[in-house]
C-alpha positions as CSV (number, residue, x, y, z in Angstrom):
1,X,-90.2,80.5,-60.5
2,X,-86.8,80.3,-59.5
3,X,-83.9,81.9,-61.6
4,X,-81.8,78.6,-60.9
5,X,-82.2,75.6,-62.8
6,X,-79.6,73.2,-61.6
7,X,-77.1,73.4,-58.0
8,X,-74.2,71.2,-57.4
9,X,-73.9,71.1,-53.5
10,X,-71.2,69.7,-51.5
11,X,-73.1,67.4,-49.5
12,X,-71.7,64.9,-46.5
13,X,-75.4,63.6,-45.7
14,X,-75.0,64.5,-42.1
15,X,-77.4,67.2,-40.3
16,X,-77.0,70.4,-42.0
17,X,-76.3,69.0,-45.5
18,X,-79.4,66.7,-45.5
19,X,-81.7,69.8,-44.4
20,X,-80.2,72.1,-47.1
21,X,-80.8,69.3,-50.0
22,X,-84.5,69.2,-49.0
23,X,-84.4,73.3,-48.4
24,X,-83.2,73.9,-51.7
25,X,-85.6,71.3,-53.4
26,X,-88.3,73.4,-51.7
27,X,-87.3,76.9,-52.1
28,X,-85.3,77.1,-55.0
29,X,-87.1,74.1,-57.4
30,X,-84.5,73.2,-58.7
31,X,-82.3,70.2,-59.5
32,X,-80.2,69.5,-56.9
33,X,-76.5,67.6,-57.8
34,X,-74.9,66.1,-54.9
35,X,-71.0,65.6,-54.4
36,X,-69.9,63.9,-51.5
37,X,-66.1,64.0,-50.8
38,X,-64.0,61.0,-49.6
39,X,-61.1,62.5,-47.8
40,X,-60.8,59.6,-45.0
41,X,-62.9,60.7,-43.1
42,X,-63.9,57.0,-41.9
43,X,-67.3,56.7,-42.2
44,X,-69.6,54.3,-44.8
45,X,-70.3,57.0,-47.6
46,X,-73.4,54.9,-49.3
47,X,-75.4,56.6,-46.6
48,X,-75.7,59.7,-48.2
49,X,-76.1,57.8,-51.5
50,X,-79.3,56.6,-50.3
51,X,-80.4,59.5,-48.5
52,X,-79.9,61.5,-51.9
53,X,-82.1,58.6,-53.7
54,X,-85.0,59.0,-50.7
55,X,-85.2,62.9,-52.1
56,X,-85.2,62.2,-56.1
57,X,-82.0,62.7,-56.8
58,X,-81.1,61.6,-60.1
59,X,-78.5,58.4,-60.0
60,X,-76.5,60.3,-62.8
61,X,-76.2,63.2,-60.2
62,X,-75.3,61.7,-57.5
63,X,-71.0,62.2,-57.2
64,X,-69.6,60.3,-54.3
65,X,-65.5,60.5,-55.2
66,X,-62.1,59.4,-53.8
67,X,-60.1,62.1,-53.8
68,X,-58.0,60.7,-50.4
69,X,-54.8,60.5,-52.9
70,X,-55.1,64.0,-54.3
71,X,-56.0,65.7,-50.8
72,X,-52.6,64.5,-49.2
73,X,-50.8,64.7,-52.0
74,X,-51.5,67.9,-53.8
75,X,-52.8,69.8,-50.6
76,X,-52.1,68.3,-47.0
77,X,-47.8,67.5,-48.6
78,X,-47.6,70.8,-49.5
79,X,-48.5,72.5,-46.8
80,X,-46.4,70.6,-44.6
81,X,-43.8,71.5,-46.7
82,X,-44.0,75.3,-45.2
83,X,-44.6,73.8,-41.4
84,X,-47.9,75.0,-40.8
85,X,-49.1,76.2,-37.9
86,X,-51.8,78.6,-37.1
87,X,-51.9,80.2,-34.2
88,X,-49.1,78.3,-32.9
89,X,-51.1,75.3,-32.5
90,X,-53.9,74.2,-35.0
91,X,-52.6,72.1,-37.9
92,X,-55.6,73.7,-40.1
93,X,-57.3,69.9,-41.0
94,X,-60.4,71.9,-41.8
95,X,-58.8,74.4,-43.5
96,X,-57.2,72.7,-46.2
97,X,-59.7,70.2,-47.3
98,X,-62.0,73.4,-48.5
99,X,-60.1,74.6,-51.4
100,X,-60.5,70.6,-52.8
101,X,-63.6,70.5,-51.9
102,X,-64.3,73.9,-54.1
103,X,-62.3,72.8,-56.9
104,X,-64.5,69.1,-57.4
105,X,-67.5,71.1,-56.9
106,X,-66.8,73.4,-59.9
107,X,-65.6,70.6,-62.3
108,X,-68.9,68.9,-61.3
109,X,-70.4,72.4,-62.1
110,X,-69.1,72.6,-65.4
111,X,-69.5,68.5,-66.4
112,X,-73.1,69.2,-65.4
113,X,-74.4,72.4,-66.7
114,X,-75.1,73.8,-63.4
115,X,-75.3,77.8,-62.7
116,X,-75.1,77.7,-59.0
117,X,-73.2,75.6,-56.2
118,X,-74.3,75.7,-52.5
119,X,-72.3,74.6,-49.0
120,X,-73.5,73.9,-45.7
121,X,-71.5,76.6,-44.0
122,X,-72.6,78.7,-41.2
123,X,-72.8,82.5,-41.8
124,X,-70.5,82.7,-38.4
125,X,-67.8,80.4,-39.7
126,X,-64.6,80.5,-41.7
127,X,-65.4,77.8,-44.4
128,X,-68.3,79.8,-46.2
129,X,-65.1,82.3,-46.7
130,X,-63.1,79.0,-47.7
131,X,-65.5,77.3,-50.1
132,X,-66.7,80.5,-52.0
133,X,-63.1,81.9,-52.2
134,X,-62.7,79.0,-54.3
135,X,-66.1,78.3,-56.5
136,X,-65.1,82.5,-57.4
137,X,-61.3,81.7,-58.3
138,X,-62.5,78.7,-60.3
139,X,-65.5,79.9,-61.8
140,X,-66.3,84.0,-61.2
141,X,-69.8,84.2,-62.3
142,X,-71.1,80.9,-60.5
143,X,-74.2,81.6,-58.6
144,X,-73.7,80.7,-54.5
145,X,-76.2,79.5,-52.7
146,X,-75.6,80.0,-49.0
147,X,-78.8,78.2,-47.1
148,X,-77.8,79.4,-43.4
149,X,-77.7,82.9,-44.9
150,X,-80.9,82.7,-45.8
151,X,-82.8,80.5,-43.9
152,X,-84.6,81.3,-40.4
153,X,-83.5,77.6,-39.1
154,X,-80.6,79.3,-37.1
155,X,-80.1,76.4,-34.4
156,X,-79.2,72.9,-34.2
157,X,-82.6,72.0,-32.3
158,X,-84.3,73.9,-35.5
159,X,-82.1,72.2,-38.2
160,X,-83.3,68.4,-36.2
161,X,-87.0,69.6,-36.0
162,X,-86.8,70.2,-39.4
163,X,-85.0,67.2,-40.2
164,X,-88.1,65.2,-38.1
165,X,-90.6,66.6,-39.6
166,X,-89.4,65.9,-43.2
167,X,-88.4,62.7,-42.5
168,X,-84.8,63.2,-42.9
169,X,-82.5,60.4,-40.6
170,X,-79.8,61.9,-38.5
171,X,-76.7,60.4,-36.5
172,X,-76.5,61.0,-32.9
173,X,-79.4,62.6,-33.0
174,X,-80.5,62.5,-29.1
175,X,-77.1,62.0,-28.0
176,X,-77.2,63.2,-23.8
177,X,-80.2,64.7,-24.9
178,X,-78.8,67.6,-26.7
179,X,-78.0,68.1,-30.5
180,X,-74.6,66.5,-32.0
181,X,-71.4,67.5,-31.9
182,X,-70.6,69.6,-35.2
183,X,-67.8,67.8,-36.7
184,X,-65.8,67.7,-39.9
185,X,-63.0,64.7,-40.5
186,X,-60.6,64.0,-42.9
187,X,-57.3,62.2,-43.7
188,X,-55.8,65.1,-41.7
189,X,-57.6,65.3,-38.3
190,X,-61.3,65.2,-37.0
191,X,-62.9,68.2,-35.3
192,X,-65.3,68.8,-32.8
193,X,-67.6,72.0,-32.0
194,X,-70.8,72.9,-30.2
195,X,-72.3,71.3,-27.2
196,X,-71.1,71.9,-24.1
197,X,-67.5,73.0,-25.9
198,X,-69.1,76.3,-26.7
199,X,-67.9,76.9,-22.8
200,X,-64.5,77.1,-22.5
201,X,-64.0,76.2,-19.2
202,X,-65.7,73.1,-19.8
203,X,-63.6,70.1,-20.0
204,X,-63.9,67.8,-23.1
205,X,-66.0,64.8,-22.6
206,X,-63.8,61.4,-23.0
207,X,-66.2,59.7,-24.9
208,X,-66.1,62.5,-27.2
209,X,-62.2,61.4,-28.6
210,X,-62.8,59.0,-31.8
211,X,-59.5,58.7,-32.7
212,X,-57.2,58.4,-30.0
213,X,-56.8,57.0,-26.9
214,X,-56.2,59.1,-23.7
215,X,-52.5,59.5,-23.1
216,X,-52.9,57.5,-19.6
217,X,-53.8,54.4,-21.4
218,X,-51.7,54.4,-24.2
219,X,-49.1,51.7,-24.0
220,X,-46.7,51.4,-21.3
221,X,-43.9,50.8,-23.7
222,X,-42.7,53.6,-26.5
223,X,-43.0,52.6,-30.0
224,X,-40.1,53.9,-32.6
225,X,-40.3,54.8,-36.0
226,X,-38.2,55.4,-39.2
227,X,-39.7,58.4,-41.6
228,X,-37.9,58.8,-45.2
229,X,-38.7,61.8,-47.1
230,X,-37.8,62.7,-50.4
231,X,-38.0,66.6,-51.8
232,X,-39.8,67.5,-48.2
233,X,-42.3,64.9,-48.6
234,X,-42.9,61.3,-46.2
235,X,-42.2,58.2,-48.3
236,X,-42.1,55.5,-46.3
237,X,-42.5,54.4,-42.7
238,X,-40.5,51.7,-40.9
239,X,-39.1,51.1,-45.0
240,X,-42.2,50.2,-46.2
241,X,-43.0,53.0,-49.5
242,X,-46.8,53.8,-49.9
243,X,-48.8,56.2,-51.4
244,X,-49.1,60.0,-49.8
245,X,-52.8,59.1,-47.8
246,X,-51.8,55.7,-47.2
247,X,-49.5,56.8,-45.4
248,X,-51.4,59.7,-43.2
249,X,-53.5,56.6,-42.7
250,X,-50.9,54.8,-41.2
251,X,-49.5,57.8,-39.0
252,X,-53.4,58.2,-37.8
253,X,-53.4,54.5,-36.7
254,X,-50.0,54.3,-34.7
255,X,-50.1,58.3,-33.6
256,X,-53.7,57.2,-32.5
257,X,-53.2,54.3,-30.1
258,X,-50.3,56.1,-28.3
259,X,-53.4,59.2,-27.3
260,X,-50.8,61.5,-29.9
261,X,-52.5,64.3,-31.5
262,X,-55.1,65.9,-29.3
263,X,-55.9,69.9,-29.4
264,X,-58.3,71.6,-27.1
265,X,-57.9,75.3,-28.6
266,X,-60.1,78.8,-29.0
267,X,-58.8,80.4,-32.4
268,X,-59.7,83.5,-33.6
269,X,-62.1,83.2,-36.8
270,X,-62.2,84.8,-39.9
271,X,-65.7,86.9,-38.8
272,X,-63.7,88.5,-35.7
273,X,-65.5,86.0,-33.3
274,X,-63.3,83.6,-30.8
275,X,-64.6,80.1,-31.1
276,X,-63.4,76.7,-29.5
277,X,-62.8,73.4,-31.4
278,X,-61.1,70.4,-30.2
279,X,-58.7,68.6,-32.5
280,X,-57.5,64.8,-33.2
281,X,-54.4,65.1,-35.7
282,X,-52.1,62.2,-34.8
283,X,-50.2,61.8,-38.1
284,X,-50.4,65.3,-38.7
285,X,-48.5,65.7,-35.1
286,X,-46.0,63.0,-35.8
287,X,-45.6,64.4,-39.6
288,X,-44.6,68.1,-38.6
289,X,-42.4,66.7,-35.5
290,X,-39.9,65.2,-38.3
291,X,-39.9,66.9,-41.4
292,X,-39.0,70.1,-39.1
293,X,-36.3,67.4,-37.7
294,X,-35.2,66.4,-41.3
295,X,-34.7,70.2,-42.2
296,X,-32.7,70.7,-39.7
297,X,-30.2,68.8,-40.8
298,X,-30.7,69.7,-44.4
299,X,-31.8,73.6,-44.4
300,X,-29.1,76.7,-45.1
301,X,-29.8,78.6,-42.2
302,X,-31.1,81.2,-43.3
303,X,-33.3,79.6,-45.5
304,X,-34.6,77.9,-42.3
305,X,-35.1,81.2,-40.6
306,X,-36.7,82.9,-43.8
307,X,-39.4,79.7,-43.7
308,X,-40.3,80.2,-40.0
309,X,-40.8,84.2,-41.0
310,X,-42.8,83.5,-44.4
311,X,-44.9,80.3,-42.3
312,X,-47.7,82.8,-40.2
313,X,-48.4,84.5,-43.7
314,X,-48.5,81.0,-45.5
315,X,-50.8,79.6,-42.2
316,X,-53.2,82.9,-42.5
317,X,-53.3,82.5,-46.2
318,X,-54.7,78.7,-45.8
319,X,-57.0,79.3,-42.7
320,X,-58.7,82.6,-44.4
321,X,-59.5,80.4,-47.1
322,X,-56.7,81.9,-50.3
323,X,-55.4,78.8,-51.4
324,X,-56.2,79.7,-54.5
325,X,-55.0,83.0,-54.6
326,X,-51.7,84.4,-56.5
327,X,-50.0,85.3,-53.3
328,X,-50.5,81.6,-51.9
329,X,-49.4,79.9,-55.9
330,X,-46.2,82.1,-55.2
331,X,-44.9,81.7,-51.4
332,X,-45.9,77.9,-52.6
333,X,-43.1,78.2,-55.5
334,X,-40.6,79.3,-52.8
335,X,-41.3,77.1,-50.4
336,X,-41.3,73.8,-52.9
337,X,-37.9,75.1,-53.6
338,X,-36.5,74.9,-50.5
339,X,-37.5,71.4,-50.5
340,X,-35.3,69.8,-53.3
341,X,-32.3,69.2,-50.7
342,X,-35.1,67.7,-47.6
343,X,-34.0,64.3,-48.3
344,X,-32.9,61.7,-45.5
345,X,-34.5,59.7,-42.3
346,X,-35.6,60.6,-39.0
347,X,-36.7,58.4,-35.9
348,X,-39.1,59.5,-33.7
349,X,-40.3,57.7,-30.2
350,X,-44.1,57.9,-29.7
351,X,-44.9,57.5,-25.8
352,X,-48.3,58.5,-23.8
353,X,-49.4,61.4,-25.9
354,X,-45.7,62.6,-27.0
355,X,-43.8,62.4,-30.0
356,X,-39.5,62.8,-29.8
357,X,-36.9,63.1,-32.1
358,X,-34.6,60.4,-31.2
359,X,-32.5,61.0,-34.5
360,X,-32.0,61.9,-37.8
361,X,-29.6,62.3,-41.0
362,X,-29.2,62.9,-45.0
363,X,-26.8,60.6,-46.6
364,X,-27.0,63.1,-49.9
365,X,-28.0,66.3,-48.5
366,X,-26.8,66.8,-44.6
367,X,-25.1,70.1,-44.2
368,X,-24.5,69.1,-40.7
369,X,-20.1,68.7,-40.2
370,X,-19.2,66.7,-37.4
371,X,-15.5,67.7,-37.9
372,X,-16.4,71.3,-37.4
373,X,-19.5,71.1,-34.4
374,X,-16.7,68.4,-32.4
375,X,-16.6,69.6,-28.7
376,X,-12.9,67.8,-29.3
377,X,-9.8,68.8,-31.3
378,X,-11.3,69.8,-34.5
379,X,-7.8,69.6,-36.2
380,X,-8.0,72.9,-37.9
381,X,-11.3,72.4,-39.3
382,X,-12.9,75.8,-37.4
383,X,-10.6,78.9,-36.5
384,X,-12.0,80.2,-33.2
385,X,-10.0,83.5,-33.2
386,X,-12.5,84.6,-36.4
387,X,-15.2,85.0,-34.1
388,X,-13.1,87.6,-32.4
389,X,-13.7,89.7,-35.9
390,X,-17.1,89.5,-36.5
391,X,-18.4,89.8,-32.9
392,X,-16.4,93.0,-32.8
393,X,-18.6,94.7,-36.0
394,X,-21.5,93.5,-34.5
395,X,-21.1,95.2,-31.1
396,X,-19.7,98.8,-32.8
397,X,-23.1,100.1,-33.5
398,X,-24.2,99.4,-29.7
399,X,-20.5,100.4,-28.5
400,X,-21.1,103.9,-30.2
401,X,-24.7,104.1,-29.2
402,X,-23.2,103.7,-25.7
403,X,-20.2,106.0,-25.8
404,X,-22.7,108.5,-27.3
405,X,-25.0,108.1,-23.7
406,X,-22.6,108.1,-21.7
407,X,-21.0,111.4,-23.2
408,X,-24.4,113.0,-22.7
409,X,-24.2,111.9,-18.7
């Protein structure tokens, strides 16, 4: 008899997810809850409905909730706030979906009476750091339930003979005869991993790309537009307000068509592993390409500079799965409060796979002086002869370092 009675697990009704909920009915004999997350991912989500219903799921337990509003808003907005980049090119889509993810799961948890929550997480990956990080922040004592740390199905051809023989309907499943791509999508971006990716001197397939277009056949001609933000965050587009993931929406759909977005990158995991993933994060790209622009306009300097320093912590902290940790909750209250003065406008051009600052400016909050940065007769404005000063006690430590060599010559 097992020692758990009831398991919430976070279930997208695709491969893995579908095998676990029939694993854990069999192993465990237990009742199984299933939450299924809309972040935007795209997809019809009354699939898994019904695919929880096929395996005698209770209706009552079966959780399929929007939470598109609060992902961009209280989690993607935020962390574009600090300008986050891991690795100098990953925009961490995955990443920061998880800690959401965690906290629903836990609140389902609790409404529920369940003792234990489970994930579909490999044991080689980063997001069985991510979700647990969370369900032991949230709740300590919950019991975790980690199948592919169990389990002996430890391939994708395994996990779909399984799935065959219990009668369990998968997508793509004899796509180029091989298993599907593993992928995860969201407001944010869409990822891609396994296959013939796994080599890294493999070239992505086309047909792979949902998203976007190739850069070669976007649109001949560019395509402008105007981004407010207010406090750090995008309000509108082209004037036209709309809530935080309408928005990303939006940026998806326009980024998308002009092939903006696209990633091909190995990043170094969490286990100590190197592991490729391709990447589709068009409003993501076109969102960090002008709030950097707006902040340049609006930032102190060194508050600017102390951001870019603080932003590989804040990146590591989201991608190692610590949103929820103290450290995280503080460079957060820092960060936000940098933010109060980001107010103002930028354009960008969007052309064949790039995205340009064409211009931008704060009407309130703009620390940029043209009287003083004129090339022309600034009438006073700047004193040039000060710069003789401070250049001078800049150099005296080198000047002595190298009077002090050249003595010893």
């Amino acid at each position: 008899m097992s020692d758990v009675s009831k398991v919430v697990l976070a279930y997208s009704g695709g491969l893995d997810t579908s095998v676990i909920l029939k694993w854990l009915q069999d192993t465990y004999q237990c009742e199984v809850v299933t939450f299924t997350a809309d972040l935007g991912q795209g997809e019809e989500l009354e699939p898994a409905r019904k695919k929880a219903l096929q395996f005698g799921i209770k209706p009552e337990h079966i959780y399929i909730d929007d939470l598109r509003e609060e992902f961009v808003r209280d989690f993607v907005f935020p962390m574009f706030r600090a300008n986050t980049i891991y690795e100098g090119e990953y925009l961490l889509g995955t990443s920061i979906a998880r800690p959401l993810i965690a906290k629903r799961q836990i609140e389902i948890a609790r409404e529920t009476g369940a003792e234990a929550v489970s994930h579909g997480a490999t044991g080689k990956g980063n997001d069985q750091v991510r979700f647990e990080l969370g369900y032991y922040a949230l709740m300590p004592n919950v019991r975790v339930i980690a199948p592919w740390r169990e389990w002996d199905l430890l391939s994708r051809e395994k996990l779909l003979a399984y799935a065959e023989k219990n009668g369990i309907p998968i997508e793509m499943k004899h796509k180029k005869g091989g298993s599907p791509y593993s992928m995860d999508a969201n407001l944010l971006h869409i990822s891609y991993e396994g296959r013939h990716l796994e080599d890294p001197s493999a070239e992505a397939e086309e047909s792979m790309w949902r998203w976007t277009v190739a850069p070669e056949a976007a649109p001949d001609a560019p395509e402008y537009l105007d981004l407010a933000f207010e406090k750090g965050d995008l309000v509108s587009i082209n004037g036209s307000r709309m809530g935080p993931h309408e928005l990303l929406a939006e940026l998806n759909r326009i980024g998308g068509k002009h092939g903006i977005g696209r990633l091909d990158l190995v990043e170094n995991r969490y286990v100590g592993m190197k592991s490729r993933g391709c990447y589709e994060t068009p409003g993501g790209t076109i969102l960090m390409s002008a709030h950097r622009a707006i902040e340049s306009v609006t930032l102190d300097r060194e508050v600017a500079h102390l951001k870019d320093e603080l932003m590989p912590r804040y990146a590591s902290l989201i991608y190692n799965g610590y949103w929820w940790a103290p450290e995280r909750k503080a460079l957060q209250v820092l960060i936000d409060h940098t933010q109060q003065a980001v107010n103002g406008w930028v354009r960008v051009k969007l052309y064949k796979g790039s995205v340009t600052v064409v211009s931008r400016d704060s009407a309130t909050d703009s620390l940029f002086d043209p009287t003083i940065a004129t090339f022309e007769d600034d009438q006073g404005a700047y004193n040039q002869a000060d710069a003789h000063g401070f250049i001078r006690l800049n150099a005296l430590r080198m000047r002595i370092a190298a009077n002090a060599r050249s003595k010893k010559g």
